[in-house]
MIRO-58887 format. One record per residue: x, y, z of N, C-alpha, C, O in turn; residue in one letter. Coordinates in steps of 0.02 Angstrom, whole numbers, padded with zeros to 5 digits. Example, Ala and Ser with C-alpha at 12.3 -4.5 7.8 and 13.67 -1.06 7.14 Angstrom:
BEGIN
    n_x    n_y    n_z   ca_x   ca_y   ca_z    c_x    c_y    c_z    o_x    o_y    o_z r
  00660 -00284  00390  00615 -00225  00390  00660 -00165  00390  00712 -00166  00423 a
  00642 -00112  00354  00684 -00053  00357  00645  00002  00394  00670  00057  00402 s
% end
This chain:
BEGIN
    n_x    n_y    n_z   ca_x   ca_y   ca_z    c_x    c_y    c_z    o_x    o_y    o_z r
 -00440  00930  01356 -00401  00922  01295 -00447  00902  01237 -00477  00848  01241 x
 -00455  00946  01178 -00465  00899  01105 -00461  00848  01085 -00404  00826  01093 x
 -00488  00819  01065 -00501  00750  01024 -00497  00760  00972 -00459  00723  00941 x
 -00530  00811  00936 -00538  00816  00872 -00505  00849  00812 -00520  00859  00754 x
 -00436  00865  00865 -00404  00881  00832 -00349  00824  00770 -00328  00766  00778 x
 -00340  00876  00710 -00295  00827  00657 -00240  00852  00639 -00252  00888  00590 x
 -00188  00853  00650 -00121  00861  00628 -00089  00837  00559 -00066  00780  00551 x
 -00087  00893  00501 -00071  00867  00452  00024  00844  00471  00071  00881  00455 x
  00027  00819  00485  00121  00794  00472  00114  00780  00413  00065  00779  00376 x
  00214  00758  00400  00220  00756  00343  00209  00701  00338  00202  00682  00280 x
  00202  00645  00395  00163  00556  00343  00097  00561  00304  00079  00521  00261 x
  00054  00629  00331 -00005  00645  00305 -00019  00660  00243 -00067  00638  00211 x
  00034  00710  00216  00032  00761  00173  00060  00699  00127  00022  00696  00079 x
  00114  00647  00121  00123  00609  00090  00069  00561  00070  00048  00550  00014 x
  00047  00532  00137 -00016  00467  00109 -00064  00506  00051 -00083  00475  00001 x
 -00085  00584  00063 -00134  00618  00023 -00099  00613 -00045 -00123  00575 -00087 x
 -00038  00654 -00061 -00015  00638 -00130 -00023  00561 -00168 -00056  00546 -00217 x
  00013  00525 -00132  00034  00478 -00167 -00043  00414 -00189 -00051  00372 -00233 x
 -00097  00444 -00118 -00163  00404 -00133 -00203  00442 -00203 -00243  00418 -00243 x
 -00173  00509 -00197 -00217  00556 -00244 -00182  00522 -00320 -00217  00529 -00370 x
 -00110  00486 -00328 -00089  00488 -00395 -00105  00415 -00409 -00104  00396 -00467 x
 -00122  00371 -00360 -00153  00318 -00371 -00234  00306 -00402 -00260  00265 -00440 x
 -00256  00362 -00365 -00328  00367 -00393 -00349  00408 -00469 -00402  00410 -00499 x
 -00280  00439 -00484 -00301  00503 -00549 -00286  00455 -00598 -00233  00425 -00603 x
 -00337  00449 -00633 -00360  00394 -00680 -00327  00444 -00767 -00311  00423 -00822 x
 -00330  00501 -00742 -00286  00535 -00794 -00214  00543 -00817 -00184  00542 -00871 x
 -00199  00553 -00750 -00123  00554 -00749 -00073  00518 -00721 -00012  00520 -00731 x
 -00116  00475 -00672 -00076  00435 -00622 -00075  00342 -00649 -00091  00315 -00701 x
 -00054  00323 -00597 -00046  00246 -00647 -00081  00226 -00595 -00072  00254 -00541 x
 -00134  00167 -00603 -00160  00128 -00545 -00125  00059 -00542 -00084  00030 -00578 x
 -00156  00047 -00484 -00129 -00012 -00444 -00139 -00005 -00355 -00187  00021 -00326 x
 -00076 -00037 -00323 -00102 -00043 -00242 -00035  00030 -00233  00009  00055 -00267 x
 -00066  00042 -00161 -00023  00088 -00114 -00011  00032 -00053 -00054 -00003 -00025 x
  00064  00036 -00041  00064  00011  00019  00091  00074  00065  00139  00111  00054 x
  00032  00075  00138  00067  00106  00170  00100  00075  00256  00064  00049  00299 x
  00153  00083  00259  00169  00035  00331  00201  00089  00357  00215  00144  00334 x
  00215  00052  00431  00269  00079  00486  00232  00056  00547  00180  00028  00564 x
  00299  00086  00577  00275  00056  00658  00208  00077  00690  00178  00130  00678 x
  00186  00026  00735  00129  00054  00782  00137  00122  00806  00187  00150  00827 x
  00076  00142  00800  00095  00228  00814  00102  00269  00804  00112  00316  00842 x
  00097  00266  00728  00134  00321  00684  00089  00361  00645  00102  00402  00602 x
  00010  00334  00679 -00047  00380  00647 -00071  00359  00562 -00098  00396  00521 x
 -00051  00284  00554 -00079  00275  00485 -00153  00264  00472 -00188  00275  00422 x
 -00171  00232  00548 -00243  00216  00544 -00305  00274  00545 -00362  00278  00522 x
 -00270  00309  00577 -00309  00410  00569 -00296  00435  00523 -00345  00470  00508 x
 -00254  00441  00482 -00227  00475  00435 -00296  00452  00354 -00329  00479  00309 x
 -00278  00379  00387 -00330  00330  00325 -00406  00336  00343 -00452  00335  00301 x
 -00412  00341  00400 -00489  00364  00406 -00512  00417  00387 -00566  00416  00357 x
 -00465  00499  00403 -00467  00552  00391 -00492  00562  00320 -00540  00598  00304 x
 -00446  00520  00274 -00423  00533  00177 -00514  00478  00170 -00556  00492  00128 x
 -00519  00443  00201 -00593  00405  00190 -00631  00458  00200 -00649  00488  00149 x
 -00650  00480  00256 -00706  00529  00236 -00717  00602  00234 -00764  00639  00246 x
 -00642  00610  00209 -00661  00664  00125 -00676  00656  00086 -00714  00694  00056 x
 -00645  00585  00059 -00654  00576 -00019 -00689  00519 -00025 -00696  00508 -00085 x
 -00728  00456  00022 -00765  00405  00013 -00725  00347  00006 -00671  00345  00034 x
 -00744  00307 -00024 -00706  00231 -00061 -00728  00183  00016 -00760  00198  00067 x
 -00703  00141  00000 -00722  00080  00044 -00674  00067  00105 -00617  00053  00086 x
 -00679  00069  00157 -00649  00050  00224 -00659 -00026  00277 -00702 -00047  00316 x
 -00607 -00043  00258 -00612 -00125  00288 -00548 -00138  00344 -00487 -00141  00336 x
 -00580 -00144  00388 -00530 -00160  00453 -00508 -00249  00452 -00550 -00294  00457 x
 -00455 -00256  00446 -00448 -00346  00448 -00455 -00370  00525 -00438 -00338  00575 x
 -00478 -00417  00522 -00488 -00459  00587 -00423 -00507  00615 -00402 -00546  00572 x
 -00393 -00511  00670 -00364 -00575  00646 -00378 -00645  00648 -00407 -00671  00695 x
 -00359 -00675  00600 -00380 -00741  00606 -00439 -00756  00528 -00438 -00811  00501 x
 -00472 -00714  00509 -00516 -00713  00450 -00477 -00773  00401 -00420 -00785  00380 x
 -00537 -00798  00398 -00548 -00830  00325 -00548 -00826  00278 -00583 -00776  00271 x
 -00526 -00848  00200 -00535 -00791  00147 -00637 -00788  00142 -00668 -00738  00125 x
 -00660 -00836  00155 -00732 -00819  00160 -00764 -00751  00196 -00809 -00714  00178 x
 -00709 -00750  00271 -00750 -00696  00329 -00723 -00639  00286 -00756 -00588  00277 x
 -00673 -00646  00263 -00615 -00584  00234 -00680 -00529  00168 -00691 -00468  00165 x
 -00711 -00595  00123 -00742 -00569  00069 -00795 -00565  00085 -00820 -00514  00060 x
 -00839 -00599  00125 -00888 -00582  00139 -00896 -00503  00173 -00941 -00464  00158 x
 -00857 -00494  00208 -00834 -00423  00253 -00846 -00379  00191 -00899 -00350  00179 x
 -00785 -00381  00150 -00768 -00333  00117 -00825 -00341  00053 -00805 -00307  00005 x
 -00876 -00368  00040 -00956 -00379 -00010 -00981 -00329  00035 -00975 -00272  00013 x
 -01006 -00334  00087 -01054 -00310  00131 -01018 -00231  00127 -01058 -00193  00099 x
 -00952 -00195  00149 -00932 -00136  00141 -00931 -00108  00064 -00911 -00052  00049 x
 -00955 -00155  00020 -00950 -00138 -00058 -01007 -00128 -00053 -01026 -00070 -00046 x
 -01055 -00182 -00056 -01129 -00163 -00094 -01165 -00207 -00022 -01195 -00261 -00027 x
 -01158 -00180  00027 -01210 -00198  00083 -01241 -00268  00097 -01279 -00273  00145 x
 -01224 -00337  00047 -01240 -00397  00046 -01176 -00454  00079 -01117 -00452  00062 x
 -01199 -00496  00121 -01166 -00549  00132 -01165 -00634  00099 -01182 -00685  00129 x
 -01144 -00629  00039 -01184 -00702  00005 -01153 -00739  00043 -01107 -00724  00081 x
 -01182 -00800  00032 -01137 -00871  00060 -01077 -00901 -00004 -01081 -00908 -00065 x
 -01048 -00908  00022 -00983 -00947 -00018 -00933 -00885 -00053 -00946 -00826 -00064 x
 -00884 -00917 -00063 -00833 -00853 -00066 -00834 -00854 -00147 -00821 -00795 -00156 x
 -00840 -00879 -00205 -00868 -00864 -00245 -00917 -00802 -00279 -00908 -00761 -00324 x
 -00972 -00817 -00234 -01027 -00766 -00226 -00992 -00724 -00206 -00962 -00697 -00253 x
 -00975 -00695 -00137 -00932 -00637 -00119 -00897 -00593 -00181 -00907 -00534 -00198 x
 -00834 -00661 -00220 -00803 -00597 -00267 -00834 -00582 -00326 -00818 -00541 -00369 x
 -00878 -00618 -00325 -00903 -00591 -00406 -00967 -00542 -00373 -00978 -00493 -00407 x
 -01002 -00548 -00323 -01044 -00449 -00285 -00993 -00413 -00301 -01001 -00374 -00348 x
 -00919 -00416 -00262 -00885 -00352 -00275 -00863 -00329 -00321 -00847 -00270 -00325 x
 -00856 -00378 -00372 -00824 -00364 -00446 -00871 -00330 -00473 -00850 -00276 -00492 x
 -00951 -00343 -00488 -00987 -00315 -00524 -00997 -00263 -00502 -00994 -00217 -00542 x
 -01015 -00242 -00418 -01022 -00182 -00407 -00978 -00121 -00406 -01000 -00064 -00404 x
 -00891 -00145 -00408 -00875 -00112 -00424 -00846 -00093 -00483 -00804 -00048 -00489 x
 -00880 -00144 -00549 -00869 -00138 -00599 -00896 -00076 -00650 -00879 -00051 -00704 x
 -00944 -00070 -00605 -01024 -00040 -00626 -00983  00035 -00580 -00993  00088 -00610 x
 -00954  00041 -00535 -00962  00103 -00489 -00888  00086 -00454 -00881  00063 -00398 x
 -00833  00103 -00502 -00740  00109 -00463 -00748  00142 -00382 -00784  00190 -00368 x
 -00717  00114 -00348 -00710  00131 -00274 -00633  00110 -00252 -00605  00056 -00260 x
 -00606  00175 -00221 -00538  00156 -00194 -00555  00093 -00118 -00600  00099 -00077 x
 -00501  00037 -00121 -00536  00002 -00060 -00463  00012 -00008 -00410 -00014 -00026 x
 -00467  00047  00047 -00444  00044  00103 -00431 -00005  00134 -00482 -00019  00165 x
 -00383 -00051  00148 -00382 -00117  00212 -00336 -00102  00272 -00280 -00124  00263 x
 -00341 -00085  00305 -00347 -00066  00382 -00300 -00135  00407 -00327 -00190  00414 x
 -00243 -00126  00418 -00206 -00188  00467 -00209 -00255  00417 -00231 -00312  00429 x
 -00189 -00236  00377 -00172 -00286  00297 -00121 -00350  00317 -00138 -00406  00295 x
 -00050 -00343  00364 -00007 -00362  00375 -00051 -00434  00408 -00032 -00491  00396 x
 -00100 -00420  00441 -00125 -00498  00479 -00151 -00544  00423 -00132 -00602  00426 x
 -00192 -00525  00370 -00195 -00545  00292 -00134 -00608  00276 -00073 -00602  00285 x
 -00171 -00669  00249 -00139 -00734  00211 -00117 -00690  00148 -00148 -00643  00122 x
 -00075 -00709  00135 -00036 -00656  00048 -00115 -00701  00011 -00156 -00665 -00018 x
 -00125 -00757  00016 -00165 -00776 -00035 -00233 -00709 -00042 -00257 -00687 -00095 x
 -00253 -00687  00031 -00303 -00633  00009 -00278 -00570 -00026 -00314 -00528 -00052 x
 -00198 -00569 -00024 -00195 -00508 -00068 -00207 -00525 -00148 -00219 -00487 -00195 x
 -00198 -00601 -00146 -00206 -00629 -00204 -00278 -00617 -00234 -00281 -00615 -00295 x
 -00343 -00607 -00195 -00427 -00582 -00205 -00397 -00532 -00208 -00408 -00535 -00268 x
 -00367 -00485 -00202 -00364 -00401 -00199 -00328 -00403 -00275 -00334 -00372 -00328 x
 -00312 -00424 -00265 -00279 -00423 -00350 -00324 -00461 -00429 -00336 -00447 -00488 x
 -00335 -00509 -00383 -00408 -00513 -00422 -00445 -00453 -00438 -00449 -00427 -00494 x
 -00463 -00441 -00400 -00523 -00386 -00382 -00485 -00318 -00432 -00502 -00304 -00490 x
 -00439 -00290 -00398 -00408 -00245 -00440 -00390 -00248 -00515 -00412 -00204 -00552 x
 -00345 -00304 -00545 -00348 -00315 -00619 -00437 -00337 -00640 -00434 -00374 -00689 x
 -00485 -00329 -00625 -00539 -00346 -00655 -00579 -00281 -00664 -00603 -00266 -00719 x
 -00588 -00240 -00603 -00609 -00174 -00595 -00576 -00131 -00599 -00613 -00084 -00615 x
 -00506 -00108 -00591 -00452 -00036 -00589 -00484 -00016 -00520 -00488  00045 -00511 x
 -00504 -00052 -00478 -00516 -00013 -00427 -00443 -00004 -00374 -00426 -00052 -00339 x
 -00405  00061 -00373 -00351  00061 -00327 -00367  00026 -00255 -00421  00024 -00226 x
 -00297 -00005 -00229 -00287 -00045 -00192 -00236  00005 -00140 -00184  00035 -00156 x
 -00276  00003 -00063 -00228  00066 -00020 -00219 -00003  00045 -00264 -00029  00078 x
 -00168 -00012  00047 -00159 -00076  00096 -00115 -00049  00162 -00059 -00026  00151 x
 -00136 -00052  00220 -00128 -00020  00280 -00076 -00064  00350 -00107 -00081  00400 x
 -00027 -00073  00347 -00003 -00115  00398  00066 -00094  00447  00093 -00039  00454 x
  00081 -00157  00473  00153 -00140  00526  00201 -00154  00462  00188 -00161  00402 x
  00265 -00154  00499  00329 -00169  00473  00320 -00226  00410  00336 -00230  00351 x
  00297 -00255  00445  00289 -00361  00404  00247 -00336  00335  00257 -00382  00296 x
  00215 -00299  00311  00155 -00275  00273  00223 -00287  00184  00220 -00322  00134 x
  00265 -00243  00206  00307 -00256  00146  00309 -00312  00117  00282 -00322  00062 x
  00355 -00371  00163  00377 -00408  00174  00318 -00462  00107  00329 -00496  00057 x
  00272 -00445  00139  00195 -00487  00159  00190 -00488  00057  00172 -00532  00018 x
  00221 -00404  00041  00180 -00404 -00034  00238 -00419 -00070  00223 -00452 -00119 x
  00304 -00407 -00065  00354 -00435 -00075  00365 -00490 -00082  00412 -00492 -00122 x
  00346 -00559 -00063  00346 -00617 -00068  00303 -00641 -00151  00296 -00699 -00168 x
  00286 -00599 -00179  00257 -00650 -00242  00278 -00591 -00297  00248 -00539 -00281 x
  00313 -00584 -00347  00321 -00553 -00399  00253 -00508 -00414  00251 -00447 -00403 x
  00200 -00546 -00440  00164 -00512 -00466  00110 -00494 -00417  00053 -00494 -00438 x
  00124 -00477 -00346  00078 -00432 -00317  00137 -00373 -00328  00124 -00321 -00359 x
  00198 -00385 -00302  00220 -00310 -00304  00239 -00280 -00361  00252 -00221 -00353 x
  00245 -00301 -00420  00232 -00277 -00477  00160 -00243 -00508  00139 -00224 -00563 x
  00138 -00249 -00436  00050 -00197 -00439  00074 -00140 -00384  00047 -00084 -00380 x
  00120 -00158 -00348  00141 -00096 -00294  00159 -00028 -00331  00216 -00028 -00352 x
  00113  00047 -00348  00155  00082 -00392  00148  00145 -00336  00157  00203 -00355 x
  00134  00132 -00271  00147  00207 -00221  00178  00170 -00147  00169  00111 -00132 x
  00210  00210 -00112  00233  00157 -00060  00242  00237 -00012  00268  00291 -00029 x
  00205  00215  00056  00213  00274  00114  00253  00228  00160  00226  00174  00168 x
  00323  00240  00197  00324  00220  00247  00310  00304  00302  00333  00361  00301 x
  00253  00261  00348  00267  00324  00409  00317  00322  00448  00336  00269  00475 x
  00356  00398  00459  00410  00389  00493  00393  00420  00593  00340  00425  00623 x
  00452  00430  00613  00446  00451  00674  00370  00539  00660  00350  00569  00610 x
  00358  00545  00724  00319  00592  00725  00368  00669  00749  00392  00669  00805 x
  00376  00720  00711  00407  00762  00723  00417  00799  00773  00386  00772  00819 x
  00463  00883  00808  00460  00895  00842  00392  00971  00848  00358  01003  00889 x
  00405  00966  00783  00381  01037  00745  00281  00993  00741  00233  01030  00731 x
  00273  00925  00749  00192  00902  00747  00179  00894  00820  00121  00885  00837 x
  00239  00897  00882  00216  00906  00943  00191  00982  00969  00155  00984  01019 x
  00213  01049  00932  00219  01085  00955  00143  01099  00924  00097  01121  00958 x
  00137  01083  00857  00064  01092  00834  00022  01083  00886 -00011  01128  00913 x
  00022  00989  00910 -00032  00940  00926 -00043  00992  00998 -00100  01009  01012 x
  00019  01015  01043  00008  01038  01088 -00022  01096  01114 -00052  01101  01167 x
 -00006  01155  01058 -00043  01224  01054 -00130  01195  01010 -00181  01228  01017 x
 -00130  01161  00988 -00214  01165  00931 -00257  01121  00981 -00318  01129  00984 x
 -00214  01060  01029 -00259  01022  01065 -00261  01029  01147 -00296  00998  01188 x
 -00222  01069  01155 -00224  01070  01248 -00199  01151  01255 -00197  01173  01312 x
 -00180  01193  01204 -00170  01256  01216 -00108  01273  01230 -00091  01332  01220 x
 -00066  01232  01253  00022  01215  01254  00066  01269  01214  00057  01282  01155 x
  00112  01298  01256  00170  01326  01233  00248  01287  01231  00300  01305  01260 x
  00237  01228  01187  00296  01195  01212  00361  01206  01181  00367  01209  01120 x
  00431  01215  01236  00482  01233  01205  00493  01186  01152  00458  01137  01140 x
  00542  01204  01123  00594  01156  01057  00636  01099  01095  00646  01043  01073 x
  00659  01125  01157  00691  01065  01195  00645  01001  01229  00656  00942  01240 x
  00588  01049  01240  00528  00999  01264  00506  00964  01203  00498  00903  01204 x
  00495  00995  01154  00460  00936  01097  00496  00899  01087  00470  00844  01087 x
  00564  00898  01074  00630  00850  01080  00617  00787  01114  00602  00732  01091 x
  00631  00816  01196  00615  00775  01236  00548  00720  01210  00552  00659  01202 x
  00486  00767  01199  00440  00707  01201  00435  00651  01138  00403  00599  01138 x
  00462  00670  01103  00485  00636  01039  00523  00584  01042  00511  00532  01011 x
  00588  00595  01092  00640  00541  01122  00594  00495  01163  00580  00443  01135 x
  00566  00505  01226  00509  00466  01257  00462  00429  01247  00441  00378  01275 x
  00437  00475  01175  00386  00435  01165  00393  00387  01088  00352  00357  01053 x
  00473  00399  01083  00497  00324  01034  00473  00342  00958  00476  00304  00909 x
  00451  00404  00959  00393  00427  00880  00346  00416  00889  00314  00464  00869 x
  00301  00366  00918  00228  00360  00926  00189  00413  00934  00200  00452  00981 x
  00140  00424  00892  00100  00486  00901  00032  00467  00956 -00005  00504  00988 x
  00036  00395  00949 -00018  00375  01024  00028  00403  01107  00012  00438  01155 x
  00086  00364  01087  00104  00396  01158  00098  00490  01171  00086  00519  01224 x
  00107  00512  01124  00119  00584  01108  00060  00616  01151  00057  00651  01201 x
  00000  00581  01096 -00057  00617  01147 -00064  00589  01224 -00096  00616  01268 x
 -00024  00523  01231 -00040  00536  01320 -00005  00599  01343 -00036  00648  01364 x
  00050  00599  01338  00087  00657  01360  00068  00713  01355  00073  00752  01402 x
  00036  00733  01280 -00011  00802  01303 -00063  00803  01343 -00079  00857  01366 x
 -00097  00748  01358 -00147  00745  01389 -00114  00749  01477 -00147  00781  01517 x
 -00068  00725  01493 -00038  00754  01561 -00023  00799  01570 -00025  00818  01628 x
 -00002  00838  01525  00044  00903  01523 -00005  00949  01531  00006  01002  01560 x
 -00046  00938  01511 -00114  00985  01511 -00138  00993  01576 -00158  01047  01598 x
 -00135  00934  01611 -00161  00931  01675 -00105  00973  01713 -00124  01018  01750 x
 -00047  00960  01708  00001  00982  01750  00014  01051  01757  00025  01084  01808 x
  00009  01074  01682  00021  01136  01679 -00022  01185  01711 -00009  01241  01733 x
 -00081  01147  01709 -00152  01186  01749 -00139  01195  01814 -00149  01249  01842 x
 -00112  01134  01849 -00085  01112  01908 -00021  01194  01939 -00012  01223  01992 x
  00000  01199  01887  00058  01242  01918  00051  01324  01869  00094  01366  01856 x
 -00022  01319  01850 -00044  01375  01842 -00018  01412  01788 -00019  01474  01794 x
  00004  01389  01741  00076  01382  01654  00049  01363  01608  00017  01312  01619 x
  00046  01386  01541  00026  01380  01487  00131  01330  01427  00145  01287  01385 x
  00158  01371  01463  00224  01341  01440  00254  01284  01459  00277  01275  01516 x
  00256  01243  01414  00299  01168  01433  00363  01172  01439  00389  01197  01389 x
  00417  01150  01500  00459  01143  01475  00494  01064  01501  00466  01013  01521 x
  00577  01082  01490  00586  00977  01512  00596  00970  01553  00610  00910  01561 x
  00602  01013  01618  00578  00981  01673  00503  00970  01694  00492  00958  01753 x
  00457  00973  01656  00384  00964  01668  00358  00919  01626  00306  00888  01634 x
  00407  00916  01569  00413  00839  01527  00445  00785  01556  00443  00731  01527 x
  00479  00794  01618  00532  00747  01644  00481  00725  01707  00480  00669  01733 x
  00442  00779  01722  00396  00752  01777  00345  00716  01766  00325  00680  01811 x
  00306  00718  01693  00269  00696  01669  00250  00617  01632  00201  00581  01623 x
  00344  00617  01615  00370  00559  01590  00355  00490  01646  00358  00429  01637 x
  00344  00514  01680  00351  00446  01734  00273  00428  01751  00260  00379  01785 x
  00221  00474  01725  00139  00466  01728  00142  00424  01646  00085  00426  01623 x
  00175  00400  01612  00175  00393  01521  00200  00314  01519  00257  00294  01529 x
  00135  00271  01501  00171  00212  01502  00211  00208  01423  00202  00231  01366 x
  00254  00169  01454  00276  00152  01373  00303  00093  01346  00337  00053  01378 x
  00292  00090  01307  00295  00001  01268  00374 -00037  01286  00383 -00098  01284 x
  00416  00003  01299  00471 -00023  01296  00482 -00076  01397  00524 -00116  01416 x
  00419 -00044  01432  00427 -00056  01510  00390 -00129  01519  00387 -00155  01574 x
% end
């Protein structure tokens, strides 16, 4: 099976618009993007993908960070330096990206003290550098709590379930799969929307189908398969 394969869905085709009208310094309005939804739903690929096409800064949150570990992190992904004291930290990133705008990516934002969205907002009203903030459910919640962060909120993705019509893709482009409409159904119901569970299931199906010598999925071979598929709910 493929790895390398990428499935534009439609959470895709959205995060691209709405990051693209955040960044058009012509026509678009800046500020932050929030994008959330459930585990699973392919925001963290989707955001790596839109990183390296188009560049800007990529910062994975830790949990537990400091606002020190937080800025120091995110200095070092700006301009390659770790100063001491968190001071030092925001004023590296301010200048460097004062000098050179960079969209900054944060990767699992929701584990984030609101006070660090409070440096992100710093950071952003000083530079115009767009703000693309990456989390679960709580991520709203998280920017919602202070007036004037979400009065910087001017794009909002929630990812939704993963389609039936992105299984039939994922399955013909990454394992060669002919899967019915009742089967993509099925794996959609099973696998709760998660596009992680999704690829286990193609990744069995692949095996199975080889197994019984079939290029075509259907739901009884999704029904057999289902029981090799852990799933979060067990």
């Amino acid at each position: 099976m493929r790895r390398d394969v990428f499935i534009e869905t439609r959470n895709v085709l959205e995060f691209r618009q709405k990051v693209r009208a955040l960044e058009d310094d012509q026509h678009g309005e800046p500020g932050f993007a929030l994008i959330f939804g459930q585990a699973g739903r392919g925001k963290t690929e989707t955001t790596r993908n839109y990183h390296a096409m188009t560049g800007g800064i990529f910062l994975r949150v830790m949990q537990g960070w400091t606002q020190y570990a937080f800025l120091q992190e995110l200095c070092y992904q700006v301009c390659g330096l770790r100063p001491h004291g968190v001071a030092a930290c925001k004023n590296k990133i301010i200048e460097a990206l004062g000098a050179l705008p960079q969209t900054i990516f944060v990767d699992e934002a929701d584990r984030l003290h609101v006070d660090r969205i409070e440096d992100l907002r710093d950071i952003f009203d000083i530079t115009g550098s767009p703000i693309v903030l990456i989390g679960e459910l709580e991520l709203r919640g998280l920017l919602g709590a202070r007036r004037r962060i979400w009065s910087r909120v001017k794009q909002v993705v929630e990812f939704g379930s993963v389609s039936e019509e992105d299984v039939a893709i994922l399955g013909d482009e990454a394992a060669g799969l002919d899967i019915t409409p009742d089967a993509c159904a099925q794996i959609v119901r099973q696998a709760d929307g998660d596009f992680r569970l999704v690829w286990s299931f193609i990744s069995h199906l692949e095996q199975a189908a080889k197994a019984h010598e079939t290029q075509e999925v259907d739901t009884p071979l999704v029904a057999k398969v289902a029981k090799q598929v852990a799933s979060w709910r067990r």
